[in-house]
C-alpha positions as CSV (number, residue, x, y, z in Angstrom):
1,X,68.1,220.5,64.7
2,X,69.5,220.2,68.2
3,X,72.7,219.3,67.8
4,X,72.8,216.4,70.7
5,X,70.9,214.0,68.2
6,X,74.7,214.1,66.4
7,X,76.7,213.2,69.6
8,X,76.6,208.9,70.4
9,X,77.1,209.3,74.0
10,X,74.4,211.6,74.9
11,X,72.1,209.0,72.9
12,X,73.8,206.5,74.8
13,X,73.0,208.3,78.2
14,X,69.1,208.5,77.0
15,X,69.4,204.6,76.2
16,X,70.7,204.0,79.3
17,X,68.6,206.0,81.2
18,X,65.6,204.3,79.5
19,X,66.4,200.8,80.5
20,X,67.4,201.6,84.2
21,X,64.0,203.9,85.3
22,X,62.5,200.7,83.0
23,X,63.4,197.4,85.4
24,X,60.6,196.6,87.7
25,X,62.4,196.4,91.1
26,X,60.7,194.4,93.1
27,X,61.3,191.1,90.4
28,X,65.7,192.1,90.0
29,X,67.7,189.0,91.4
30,X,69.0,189.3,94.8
31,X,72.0,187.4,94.1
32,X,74.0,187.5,90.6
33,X,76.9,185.3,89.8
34,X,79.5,186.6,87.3
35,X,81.6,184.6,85.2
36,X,84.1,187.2,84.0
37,X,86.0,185.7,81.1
38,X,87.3,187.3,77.9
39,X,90.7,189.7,79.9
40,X,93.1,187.5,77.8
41,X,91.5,187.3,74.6
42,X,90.6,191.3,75.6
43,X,94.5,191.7,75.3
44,X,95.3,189.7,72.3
45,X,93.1,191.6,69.8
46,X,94.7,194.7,71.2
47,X,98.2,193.1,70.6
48,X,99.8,193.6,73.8
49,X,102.1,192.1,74.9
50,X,100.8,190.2,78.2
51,X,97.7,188.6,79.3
52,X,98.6,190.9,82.3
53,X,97.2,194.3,80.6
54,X,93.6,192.1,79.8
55,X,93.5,191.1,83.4
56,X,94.0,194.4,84.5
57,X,91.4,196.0,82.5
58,X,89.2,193.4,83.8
59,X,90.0,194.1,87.3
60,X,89.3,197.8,86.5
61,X,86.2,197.0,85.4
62,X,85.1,194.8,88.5
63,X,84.1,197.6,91.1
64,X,82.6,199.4,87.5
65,X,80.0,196.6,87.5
66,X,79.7,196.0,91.5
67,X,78.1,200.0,91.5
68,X,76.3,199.2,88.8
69,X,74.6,196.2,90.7
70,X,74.9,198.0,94.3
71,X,72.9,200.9,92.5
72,X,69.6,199.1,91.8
73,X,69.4,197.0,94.7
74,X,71.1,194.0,93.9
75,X,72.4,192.3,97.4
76,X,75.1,190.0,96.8
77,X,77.2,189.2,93.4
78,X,79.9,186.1,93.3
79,X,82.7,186.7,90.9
80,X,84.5,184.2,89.0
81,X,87.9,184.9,88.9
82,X,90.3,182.2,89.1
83,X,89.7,178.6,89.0
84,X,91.3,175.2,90.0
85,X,92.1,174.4,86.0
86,X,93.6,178.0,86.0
87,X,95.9,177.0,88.4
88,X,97.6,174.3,86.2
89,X,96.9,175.7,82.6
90,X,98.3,179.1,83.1
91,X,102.2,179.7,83.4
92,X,103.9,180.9,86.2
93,X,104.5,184.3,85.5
94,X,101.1,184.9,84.1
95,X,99.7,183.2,87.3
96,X,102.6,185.7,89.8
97,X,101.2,188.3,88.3
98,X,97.3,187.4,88.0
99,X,97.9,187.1,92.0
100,X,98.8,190.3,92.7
101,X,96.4,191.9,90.7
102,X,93.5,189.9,92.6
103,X,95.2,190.8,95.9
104,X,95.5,194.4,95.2
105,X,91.5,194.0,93.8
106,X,90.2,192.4,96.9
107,X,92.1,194.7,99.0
108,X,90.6,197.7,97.3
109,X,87.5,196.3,97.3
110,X,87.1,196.0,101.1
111,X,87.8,200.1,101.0
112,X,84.9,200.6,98.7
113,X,81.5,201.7,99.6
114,X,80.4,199.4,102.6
115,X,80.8,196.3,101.1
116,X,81.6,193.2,102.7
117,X,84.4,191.0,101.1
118,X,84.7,186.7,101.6
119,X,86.4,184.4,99.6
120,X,84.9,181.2,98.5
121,X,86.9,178.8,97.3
122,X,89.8,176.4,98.2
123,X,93.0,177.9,99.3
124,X,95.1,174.6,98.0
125,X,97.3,176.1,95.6
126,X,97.1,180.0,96.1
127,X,100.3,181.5,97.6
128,X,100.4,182.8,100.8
129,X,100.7,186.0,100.0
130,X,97.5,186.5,98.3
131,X,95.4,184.6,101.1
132,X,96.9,186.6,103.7
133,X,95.7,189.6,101.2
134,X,92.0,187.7,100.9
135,X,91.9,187.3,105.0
136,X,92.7,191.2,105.4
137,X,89.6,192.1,103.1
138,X,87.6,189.5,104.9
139,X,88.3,190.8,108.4
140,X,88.6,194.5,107.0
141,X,85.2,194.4,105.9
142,X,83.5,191.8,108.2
143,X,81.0,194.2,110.3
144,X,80.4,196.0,106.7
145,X,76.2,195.8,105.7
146,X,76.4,196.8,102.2
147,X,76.8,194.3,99.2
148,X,78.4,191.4,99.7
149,X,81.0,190.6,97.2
150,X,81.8,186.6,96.7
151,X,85.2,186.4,95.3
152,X,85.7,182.7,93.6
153,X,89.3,181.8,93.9
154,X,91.1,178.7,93.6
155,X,87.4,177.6,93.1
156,X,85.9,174.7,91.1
157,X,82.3,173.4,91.3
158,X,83.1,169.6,91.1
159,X,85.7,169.6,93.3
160,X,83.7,172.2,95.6
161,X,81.0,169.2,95.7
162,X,83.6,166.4,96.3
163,X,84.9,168.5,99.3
164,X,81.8,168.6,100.8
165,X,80.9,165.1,100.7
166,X,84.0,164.5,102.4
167,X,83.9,167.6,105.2
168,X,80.4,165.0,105.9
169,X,81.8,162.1,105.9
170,X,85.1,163.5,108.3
171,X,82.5,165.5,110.5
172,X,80.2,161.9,110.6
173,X,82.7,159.5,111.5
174,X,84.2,162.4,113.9
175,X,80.6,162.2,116.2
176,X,81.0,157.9,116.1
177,X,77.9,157.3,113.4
178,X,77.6,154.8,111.2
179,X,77.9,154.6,107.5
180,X,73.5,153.2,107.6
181,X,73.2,156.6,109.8
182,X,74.8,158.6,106.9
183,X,72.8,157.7,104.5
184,X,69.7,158.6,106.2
185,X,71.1,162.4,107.0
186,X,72.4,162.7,103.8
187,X,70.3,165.5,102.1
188,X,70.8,168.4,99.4
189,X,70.7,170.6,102.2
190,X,73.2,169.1,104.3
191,X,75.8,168.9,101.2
192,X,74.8,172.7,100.6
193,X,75.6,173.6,103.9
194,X,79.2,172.2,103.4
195,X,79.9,174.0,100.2
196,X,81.9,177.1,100.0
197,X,79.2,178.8,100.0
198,X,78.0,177.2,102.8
199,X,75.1,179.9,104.1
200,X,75.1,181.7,101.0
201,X,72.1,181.7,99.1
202,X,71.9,180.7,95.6
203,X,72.3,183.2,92.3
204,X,69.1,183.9,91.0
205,X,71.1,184.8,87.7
206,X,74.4,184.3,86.1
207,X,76.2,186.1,83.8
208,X,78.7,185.6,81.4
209,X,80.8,188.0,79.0
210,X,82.7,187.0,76.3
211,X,80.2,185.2,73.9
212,X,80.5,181.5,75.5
213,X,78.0,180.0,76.9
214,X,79.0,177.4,79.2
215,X,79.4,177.3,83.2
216,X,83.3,175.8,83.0
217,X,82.6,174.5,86.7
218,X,81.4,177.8,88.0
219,X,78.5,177.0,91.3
220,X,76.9,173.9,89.3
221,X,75.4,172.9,92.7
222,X,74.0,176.4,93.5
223,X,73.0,177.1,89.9
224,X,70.6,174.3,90.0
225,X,67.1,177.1,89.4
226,X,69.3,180.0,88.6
227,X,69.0,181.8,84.9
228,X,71.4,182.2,82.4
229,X,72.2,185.6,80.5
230,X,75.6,185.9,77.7
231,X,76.9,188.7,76.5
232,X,79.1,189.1,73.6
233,X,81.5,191.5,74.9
234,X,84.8,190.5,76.8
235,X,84.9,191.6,80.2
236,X,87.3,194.8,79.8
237,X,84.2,196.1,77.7
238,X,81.4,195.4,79.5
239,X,78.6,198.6,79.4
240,X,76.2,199.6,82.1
241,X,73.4,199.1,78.7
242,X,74.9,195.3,78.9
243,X,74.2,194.7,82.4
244,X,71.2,196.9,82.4
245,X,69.4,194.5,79.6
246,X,70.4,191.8,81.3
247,X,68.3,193.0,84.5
248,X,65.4,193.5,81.9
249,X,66.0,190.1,80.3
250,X,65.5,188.7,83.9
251,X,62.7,190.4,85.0
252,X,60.7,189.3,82.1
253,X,61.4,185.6,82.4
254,X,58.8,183.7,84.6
255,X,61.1,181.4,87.0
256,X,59.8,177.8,87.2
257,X,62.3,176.3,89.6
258,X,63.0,172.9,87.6
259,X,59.1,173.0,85.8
């Protein structure tokens, strides 16, 4: 018997293998939105003894999965990494250090491959520091044409929303209209075009790790038509077989758009 039937990885390699030469290209999502969740719990069952080393890993694993979705063609992915309730329900010293570690990931980031870095969200509570780190890796990678990779800081959909209404409203009253004229011009593409993500187009997919299945005020505007897809797996351990049967999940699903 040949003895690579007895080894788990090469049978993971076949697996793998399988499901990637399997997707149908032409039906992948252009645009996939990540709600990485799961570094802290990630770090408790491994008792150590910070949520530091579980946001770490996951930070580790970020550029894993951006190859992953860079590799088949996938052209933009938005990561969820810190949001406005994070801000006020994390302490300070786990927030210090979070910063860094999301500084030194965006920096790297904008080194990587040919991707083009931007940060989407609002900078209202994020230190200095760190958005003079998120501005380098903006400007670093500005003429870059390869993936571009959302980073969702200091981001909340509600509040994402509110700020819109009122960039409208202060952009309105700026030109001299009328509250009647407001109301007329008031579309769901005017409010998308005053979004953080103003230009961006909307994920076809998101994805969350962890096991829980809820958005926690991640893009509920832009998220409208998109699919949904959990995995069990906290973030630190997310496999390219994970992400690879999500593709195939998607790409069997027929897209209604609200039917």
């Amino acid at each position: 018997m040949n003895s690579h039937a007895h080894r788990p990885g090469f049978l993971y390699g076949l697996y793998q293998k399988r499901l990637r030469h399997g997707l149908t290209t032409d039906v992948l999502p252009h645009h996939i939105g990540m709600i990485v969740d799961g570094n802290r719990r990630w770090a408790r069952e491994r008792f150590l003894e910070s949520a530091s080393h579980g946001h770490r890993a996951g930070a580790l694993k970020v550029p894993e999965f951006l190859v992953w979705c860079d590799d088949i063609g996938v052209q933009m992915v938005t990561l969820y990494l810190l949001s406005t309730d994070n801000l006020t329900g994390r302490d300070t010293a786990e927030l210090t250090e979070l910063f860094d570690i999301i500084g030194d990931l965006a920096e790297g980031l904008s080194l990587y491959r040919d991707w083009k870095i931007k940060h989407v969200g609002n900078d209202e509570g994020l230190p200095a520091p760190l958005l003079e780190r998120l501005v380098a890796a903006e400007e670093r990678s500005k003429n870059n044409t390869g993936l571009h990779v959302n980073l969702a800081i200091g981001y909340g959909g509600r509040a994402e929303i509110a700020d819109a209404v009122r960039s409208i409203i202060a952009e309105h009253q700026s030109q001299g209209g009328s509250i009647d004229d407001l109301a007329e011009k008031l579309t769901p593409e005017l409010i998308s075009a005053h979004l953080y993500t103003g230009g961006l187009p909307d994920p076809d997919l998101v994805i969350r790790t962890s096991g829980e299945q809820r958005l926690s005020d991640f893009m509920l505007w832009q998220s409208a038509h998109s699919e949904f897809y959990f995995v069990e797996a906290m973030y630190p351990d997310l496999r390219e077989v994970d992400f690879l049967r999500a593709m195939r999940d998607y790409t069997r699903r027929d897209r209604r758009y609200g039917g």
